[in-house]
C-alpha positions as CSV (number, residue, x, y, z in Angstrom):
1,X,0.0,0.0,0.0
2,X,1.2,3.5,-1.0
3,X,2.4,5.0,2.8
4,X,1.2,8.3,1.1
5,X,-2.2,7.3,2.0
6,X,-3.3,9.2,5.4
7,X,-3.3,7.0,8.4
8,X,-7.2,6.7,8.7
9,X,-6.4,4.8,5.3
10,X,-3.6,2.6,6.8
11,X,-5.2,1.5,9.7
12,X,-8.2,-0.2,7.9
13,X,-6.0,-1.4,4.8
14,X,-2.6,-1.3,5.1
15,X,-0.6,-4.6,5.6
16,X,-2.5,-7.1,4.1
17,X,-3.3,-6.5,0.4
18,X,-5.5,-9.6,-1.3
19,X,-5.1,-11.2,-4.7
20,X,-7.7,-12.2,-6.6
21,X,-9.8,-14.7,-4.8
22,X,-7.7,-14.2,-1.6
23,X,-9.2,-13.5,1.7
24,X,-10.5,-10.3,2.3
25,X,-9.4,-10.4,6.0
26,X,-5.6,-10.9,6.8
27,X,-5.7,-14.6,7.7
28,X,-4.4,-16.3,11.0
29,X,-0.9,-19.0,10.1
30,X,-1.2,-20.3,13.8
31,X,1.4,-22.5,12.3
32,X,5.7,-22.6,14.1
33,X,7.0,-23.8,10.8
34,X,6.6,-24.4,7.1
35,X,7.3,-26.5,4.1
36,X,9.7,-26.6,1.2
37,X,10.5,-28.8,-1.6
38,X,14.6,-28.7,-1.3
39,X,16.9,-28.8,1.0
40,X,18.9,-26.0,-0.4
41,X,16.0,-23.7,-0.4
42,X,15.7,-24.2,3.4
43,X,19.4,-23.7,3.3
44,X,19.4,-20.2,1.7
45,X,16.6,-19.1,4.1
46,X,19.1,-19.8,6.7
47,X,22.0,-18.5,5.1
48,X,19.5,-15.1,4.3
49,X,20.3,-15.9,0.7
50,X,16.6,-15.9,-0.1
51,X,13.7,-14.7,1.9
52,X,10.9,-16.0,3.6
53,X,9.2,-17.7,6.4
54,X,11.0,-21.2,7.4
55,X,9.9,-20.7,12.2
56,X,7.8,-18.6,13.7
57,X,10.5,-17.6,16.3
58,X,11.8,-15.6,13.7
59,X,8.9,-15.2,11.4
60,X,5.2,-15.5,10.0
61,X,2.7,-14.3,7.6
62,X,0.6,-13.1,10.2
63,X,3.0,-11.5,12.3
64,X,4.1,-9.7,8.9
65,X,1.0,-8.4,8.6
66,X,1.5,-6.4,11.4
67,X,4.6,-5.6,11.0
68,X,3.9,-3.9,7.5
69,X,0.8,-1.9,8.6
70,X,2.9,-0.3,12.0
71,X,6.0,0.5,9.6
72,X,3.5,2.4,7.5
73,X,1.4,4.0,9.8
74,X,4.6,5.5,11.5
75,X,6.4,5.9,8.3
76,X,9.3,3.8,8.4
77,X,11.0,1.3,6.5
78,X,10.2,-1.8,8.3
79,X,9.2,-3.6,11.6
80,X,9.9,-6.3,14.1
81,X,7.0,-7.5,16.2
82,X,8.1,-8.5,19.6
83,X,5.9,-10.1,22.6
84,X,5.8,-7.2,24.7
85,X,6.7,-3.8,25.2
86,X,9.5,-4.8,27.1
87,X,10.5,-7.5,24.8
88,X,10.8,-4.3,21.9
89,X,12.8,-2.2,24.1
90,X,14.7,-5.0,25.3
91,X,15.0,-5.8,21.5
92,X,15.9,-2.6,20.7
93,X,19.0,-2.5,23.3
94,X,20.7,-5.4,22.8
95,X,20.3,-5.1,19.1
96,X,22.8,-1.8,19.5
97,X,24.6,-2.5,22.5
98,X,26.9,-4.7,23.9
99,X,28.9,-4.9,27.4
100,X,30.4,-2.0,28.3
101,X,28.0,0.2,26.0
102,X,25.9,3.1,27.4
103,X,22.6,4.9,27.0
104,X,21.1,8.0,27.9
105,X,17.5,7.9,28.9
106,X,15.0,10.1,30.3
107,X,14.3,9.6,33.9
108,X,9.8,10.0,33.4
109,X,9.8,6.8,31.7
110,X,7.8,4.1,32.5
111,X,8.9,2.5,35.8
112,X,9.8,-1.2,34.1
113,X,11.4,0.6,31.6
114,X,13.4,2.4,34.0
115,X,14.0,-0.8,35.9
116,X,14.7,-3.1,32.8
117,X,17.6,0.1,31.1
118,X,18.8,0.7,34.8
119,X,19.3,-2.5,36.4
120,X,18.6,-5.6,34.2
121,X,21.0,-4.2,31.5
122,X,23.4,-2.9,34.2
123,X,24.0,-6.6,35.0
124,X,24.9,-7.7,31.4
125,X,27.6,-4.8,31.4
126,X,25.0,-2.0,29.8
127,X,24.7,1.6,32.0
128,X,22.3,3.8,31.7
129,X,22.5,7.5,32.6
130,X,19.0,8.8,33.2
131,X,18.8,12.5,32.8
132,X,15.8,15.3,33.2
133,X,14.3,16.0,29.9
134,X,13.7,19.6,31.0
135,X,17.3,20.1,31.0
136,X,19.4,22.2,29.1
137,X,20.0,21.2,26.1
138,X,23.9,21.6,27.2
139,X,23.8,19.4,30.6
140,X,21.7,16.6,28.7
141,X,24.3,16.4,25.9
142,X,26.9,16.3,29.0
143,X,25.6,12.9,29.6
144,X,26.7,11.3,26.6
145,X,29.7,9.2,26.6
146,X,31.9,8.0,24.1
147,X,30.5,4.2,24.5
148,X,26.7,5.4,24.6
149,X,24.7,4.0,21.8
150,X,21.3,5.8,21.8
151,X,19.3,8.0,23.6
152,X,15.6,6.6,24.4
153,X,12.6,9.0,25.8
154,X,9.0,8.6,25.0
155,X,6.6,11.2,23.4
156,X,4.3,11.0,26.0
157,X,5.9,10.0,29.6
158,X,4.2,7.1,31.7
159,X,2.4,7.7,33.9
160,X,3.5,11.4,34.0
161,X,2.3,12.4,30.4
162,X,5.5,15.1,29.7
163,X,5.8,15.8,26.3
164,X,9.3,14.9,25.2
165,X,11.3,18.3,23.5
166,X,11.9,16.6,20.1
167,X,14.1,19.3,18.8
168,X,16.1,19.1,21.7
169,X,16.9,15.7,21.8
170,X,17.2,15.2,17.7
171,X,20.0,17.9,17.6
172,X,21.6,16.3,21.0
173,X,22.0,12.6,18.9
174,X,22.7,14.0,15.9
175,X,25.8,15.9,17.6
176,X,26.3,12.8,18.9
177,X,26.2,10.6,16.0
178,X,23.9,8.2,17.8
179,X,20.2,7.1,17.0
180,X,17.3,8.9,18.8
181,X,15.0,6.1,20.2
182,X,11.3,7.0,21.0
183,X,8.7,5.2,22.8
184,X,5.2,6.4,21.0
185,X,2.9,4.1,23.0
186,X,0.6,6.7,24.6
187,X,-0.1,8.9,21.2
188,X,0.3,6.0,18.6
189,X,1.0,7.1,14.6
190,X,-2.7,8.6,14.9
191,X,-1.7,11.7,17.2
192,X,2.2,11.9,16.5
193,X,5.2,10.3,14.6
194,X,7.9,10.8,16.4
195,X,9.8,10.2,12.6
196,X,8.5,13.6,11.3
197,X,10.6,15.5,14.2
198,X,13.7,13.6,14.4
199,X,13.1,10.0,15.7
200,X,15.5,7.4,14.5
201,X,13.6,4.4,15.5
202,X,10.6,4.3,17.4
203,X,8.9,1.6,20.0
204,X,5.6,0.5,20.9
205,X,3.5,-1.4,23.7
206,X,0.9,-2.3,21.6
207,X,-0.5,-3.9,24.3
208,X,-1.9,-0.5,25.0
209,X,-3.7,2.0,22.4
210,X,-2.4,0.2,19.2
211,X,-4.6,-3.5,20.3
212,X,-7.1,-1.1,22.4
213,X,-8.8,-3.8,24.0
214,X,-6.6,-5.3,26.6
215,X,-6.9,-8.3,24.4
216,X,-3.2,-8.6,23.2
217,X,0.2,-8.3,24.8
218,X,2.7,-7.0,22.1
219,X,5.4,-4.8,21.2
220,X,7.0,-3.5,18.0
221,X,10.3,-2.0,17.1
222,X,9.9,0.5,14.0
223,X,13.2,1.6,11.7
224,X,13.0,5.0,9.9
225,X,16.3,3.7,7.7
226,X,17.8,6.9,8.1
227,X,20.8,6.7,10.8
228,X,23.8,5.5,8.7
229,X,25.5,3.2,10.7
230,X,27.7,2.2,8.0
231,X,29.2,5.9,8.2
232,X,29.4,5.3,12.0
233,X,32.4,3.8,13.9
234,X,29.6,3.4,17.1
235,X,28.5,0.2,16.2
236,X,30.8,-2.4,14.8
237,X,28.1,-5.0,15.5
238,X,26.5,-4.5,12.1
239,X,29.6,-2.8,10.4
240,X,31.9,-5.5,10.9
241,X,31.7,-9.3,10.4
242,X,29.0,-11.5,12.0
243,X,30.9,-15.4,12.9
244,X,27.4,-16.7,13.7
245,X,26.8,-15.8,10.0
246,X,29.7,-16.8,8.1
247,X,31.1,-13.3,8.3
248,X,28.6,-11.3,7.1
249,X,28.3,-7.9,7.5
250,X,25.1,-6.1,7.6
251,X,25.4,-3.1,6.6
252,X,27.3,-4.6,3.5
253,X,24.3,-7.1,2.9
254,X,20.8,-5.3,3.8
255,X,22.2,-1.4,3.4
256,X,19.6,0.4,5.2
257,X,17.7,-2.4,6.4
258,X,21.3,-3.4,8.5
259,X,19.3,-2.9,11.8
260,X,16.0,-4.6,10.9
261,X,18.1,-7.3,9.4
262,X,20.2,-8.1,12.8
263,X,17.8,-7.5,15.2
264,X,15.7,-10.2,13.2
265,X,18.7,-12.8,12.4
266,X,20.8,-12.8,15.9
267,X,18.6,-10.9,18.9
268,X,15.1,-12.7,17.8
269,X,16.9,-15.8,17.0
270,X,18.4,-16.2,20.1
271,X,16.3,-14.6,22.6
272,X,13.0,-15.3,21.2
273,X,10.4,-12.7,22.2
274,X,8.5,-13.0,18.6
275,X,5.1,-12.2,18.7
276,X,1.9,-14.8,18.7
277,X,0.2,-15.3,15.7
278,X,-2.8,-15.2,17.1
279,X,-1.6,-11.9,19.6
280,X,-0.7,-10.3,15.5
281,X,-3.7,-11.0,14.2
282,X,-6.3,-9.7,16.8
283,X,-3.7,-6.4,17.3
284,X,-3.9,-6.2,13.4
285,X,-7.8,-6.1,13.5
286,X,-8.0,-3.7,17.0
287,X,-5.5,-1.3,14.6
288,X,-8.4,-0.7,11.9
289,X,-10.3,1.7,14.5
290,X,-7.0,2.7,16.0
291,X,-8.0,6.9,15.0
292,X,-11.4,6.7,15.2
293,X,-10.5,5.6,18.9
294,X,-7.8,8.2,19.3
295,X,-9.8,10.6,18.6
296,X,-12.8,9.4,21.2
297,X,-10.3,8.9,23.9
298,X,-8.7,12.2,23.8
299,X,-12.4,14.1,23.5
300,X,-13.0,12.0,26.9
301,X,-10.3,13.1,28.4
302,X,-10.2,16.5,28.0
303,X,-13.6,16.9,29.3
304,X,-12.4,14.6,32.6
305,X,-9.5,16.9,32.7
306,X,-11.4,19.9,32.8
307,X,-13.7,18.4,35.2
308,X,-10.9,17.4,37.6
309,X,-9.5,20.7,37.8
310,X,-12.3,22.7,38.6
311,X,-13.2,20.0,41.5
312,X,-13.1,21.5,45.0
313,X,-11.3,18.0,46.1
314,X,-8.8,17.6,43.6
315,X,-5.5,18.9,44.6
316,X,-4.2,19.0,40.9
317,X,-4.5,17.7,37.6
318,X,-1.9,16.5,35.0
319,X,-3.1,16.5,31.4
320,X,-0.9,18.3,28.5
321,X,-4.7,19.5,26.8
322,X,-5.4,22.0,29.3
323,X,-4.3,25.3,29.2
324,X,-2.7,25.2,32.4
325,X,-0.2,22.6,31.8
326,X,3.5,23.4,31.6
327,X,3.3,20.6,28.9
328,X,0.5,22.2,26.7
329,X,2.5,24.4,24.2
330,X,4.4,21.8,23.5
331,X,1.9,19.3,23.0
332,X,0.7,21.7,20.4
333,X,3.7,21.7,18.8
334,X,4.1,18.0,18.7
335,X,0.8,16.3,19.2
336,X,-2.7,16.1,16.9
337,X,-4.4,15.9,20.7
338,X,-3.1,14.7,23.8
339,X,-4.8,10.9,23.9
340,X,-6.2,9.2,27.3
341,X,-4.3,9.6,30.3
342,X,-4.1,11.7,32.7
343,X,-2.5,11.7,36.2
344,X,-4.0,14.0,38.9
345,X,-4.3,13.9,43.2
346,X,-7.2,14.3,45.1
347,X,-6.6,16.2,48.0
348,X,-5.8,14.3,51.5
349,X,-2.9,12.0,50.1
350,X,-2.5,9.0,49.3
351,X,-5.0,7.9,51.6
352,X,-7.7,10.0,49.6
353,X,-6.5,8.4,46.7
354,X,-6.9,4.7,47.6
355,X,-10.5,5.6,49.2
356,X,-11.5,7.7,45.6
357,X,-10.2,4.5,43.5
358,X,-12.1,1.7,46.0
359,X,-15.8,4.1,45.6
360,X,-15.4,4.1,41.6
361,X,-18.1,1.9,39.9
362,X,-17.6,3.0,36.1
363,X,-13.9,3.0,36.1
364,X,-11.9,-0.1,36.9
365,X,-8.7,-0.7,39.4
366,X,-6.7,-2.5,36.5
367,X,-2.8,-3.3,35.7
368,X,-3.2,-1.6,32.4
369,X,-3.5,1.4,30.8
370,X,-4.9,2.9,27.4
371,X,-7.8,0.3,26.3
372,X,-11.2,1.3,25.6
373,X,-11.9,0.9,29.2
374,X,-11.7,3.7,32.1
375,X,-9.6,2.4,34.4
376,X,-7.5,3.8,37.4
377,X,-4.5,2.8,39.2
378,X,-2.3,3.8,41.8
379,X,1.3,3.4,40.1
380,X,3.3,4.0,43.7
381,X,2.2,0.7,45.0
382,X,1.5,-1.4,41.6
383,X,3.7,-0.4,38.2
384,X,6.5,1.4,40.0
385,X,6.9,0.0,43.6
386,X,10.1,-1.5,42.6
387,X,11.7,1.5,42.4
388,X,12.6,3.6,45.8
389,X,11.0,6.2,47.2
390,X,13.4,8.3,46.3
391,X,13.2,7.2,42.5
392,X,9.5,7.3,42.0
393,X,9.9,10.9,43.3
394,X,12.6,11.9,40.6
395,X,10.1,9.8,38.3
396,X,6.9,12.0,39.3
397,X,5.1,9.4,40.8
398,X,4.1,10.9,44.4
399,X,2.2,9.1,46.6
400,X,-1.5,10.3,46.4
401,X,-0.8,10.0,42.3
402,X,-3.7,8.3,40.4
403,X,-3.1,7.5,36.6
404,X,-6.6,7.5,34.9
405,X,-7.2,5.8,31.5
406,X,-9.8,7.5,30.1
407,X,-12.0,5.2,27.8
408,X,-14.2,5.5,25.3
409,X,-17.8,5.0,26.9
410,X,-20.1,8.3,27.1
411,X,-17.8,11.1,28.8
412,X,-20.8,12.1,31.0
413,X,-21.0,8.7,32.4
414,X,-17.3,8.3,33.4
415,X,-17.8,12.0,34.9
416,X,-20.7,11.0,37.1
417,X,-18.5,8.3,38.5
418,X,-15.8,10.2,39.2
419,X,-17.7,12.8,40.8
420,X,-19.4,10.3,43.4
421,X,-16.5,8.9,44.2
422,X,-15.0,12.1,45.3
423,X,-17.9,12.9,47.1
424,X,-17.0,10.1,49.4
425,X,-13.5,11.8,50.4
């Protein structure tokens, strides 16, 4: 499909384009491997000779699907389904990095994110330096080292909703000489791509807003094609030759697709966080209403936010829409509308929170966020109590902090139930 189209257009049609007599729907291969005639055949798929599907570890029509429609809805040259969010970021980072590498990361990301860059990867030899994204320019920029690799933020923080300075950070890597990473979960393709302000690559939980439905755990790395790492001298990984594949370098080989082509061949091959078939396919269908959704939840949630904020109990309100927000004219800058979630405290602390949360009847206490369902949750105690006090204070996360999801039922209905719960506090 021409990527020209407008994302509306992607959404329902891209990634799956039928022949003559073919399904009209893109079909489910629940299938781990598949059939050839000739040995040599299966040879050259292994030798990447020759392309095509020969186990689902590494890859499947389905999944493919998928992959095609997010590389076209963000704008990029290709895709690598993964099984989670954190199997794309993880994905991502040992796809560039090796021991003794480094990143520089925004310290407002999402709190396993945080704990996966600073501690998991600490023990395989990677450090990450997580810096304020409000920084200057200058002190950020003082953070990278000669061995860092990349520099990851997300467009939208989790829970915190900042809105990352794209020109900032693109001028910071490109100085650098290092790929800009960005998370897009919270907006998705349908309210920013990070690719049109600078992004290199760009990751996804499509667990969250891409599936919608709290259906499908999934994550997806996307590659704009544009960081030369054959120029670089950063990465001799995929600039110099591969023993596990006869010496092959990949940048020789797959040019711009060098980075698709290893995280595919040596990270998915021997980790194994491929995405379900089936997990693909419903994600794949979820996508087709992906903006008429967008659009719904961020309609919701500016009316909640405004509603929140002119509440008598509610001690403050986080949402880059209103006018108030430190984050709204950037969210202008960057964003079509600022999607469905909020943070915001109700007066009397945490205490007040976790009352407000157990009187809600509408909205759900859930371990997710960004489905078609309002739900609330308490992040201090559930998605970032690993993390220390200390940290989840550098992080934003205070203790009478509630993330809401805003969904897409009727925004009345999800304001009456906030509003009797708060009566009860």
């Amino acid at each position: 499909m021409d990527n020209n189209y407008h994302i509306e257009t992607i959404s329902v049609q891209g990634g799956w384009e039928p022949k003559n007599g073919e399904p009209r729907v893109a079909p489910i291969v629940q299938s781990t491997t598949y059939k050839y005639e000739t040995a040599q055949e299966l040879a050259d798929l292994f030798d990447l000779k020759a392309a095509g599907h020969f186990y689902t570890r590494l890859s499947n029509p389905t999944v493919e699907f998928l992959e095609r429609k997010m590389a076209a809805l963000c704008g990029g040259i290709g895709s690598i389904a993964t099984s989670s969010g954190q199997g794309a970021t993880s994905l991502l980072a040992l796809n560039l990095c090796s021991a003794g590498d480094h990143i520089v990361s925004s310290d407002t990301i999402y709190g396993g994110s945080t704990n996966l860059l600073g501690h998991s990867l600490a023990k395989l030899g990677i450090e990450t330096t997580f810096v304020n994204q409000d920084a200057p320019e200058s002190e950020i920029a003082a953070a990278i080292r000669p061995e860092t690799k990349f520099i990851f933020v997300e467009t939208l923080s989790n829970p915190s909703v900042k809105v990352v300075d794209f020109d900032k950070f693109s001028r910071i890597a490109k100085a650098a000489g290092i790929p800009l990473v960005v998370d897009n979960t919270f907006p998705t393709p349908a309210l920013c791509r990070p690719f049109d302000f600078g992004a290199n690559i760009v990751t996804h939980s499509t667990s969250k807003f891409a599936d919608g439905h709290a259906s499908a755990l999934g994550g997806i790395v996307v590659d704009k094609g544009d960081f030369d790492f054959a120029a670089s001298d950063k990465f001799p990984a995929l600039t110099t030759p591969d023993e596990s594949y006869h010496g092959m370098v990949y940048t020789k080989t797959f040019g711009k697709f060098a980075f698709l082509a290893k995280a595919r061949t040596h990270v998915m091959r021997d980790f194994g966080m491929m995405m379900a078939p089936m997990n693909a396919w419903i994600t794949n269908m979820n996508l087709e209403t992906l903006a008429l959704r967008m659009e719904r939840h961020s309609y919701n949630a500016q009316k909640v936010a405004e509603f929140l904020e002119s509440h008598p109990k509610v001690e403050w309100v986080n949402y880059p829409g209103l006018k108030s927000s430190p984050e709204h004219e950037r969210a202008k800058k960057y964003l079509k509308a600022c999607g469905g979630v909020m943070t915001f405290g109700p007066k009397g602390g945490r205490a007040a929170a976790e009352k407000l949360m157990d009187n809600l009847k509408l909205a759900a206490i859930v371990c997710h966020v960004a489905d078609a369902r309002t739900g609330v949750l308490h992040p201090a105690s559930t998605t970032h109590r690993q993390l220390s006090e200390k940290e989840q204070i550098s992080t934003g996360i205070l203790p009478e902090l509630i993330r809401l999801s805003v969904g897409i039922e009727h925004v009345d209905d999800i304001i009456a139930d906030l509003d009797q719960a708060l009566a009860k506090i």
